[in-house]
N, C-alpha and C positions, 0 to 999 in steps of 0.2 A: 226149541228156540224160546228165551227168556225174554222179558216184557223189556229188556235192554238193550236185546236185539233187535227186536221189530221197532222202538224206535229209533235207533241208530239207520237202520235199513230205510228208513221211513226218510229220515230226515234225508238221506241220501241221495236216495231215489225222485224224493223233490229237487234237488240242487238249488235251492232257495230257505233262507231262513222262517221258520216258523213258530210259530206260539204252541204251546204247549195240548190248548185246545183244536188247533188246525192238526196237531200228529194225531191228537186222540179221535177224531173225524173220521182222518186216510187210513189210520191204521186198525182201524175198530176195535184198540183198546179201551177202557174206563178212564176217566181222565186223574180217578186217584193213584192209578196206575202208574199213567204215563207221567204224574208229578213225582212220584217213586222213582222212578228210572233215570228221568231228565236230572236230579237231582244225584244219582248215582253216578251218572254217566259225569256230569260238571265234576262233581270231587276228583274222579279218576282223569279230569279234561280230556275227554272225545271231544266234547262238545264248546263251543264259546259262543257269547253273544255278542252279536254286533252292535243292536239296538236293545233298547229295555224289552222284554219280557221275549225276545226273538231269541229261537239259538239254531246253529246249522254244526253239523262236522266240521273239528278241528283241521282242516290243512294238513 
């Protein structure tokens, strides 16, 4: 499982939006990691944000 997985899984499994530092917390990745992925994952839109700097799974 790639560091896009666990946070996709992450943000999920909260069913609330989170900051980028709140996945890297839950998820005990690096949080330069998890700005890699979060950033990955937004190009590909899994992800959206509702509020600045929050993002949860796309619907």
């Amino acid at each position: 499982m790639d560091s896009k997985d666990i946070v996709l899984e992450t943000l999920k499994k909260e069913g609330q939006p989170m900051s980028a530092g709140q996945v890297a917390d839950k998820s005990g990745l690096d949080r330069k990691e998890v700005d890699k992925a979060m950033k990955s994952l937004k190009d590909e839109e899994l992800i959206v944000s509702p509020k600045r700097c929050y993002w949860e799974p796309k619907a």
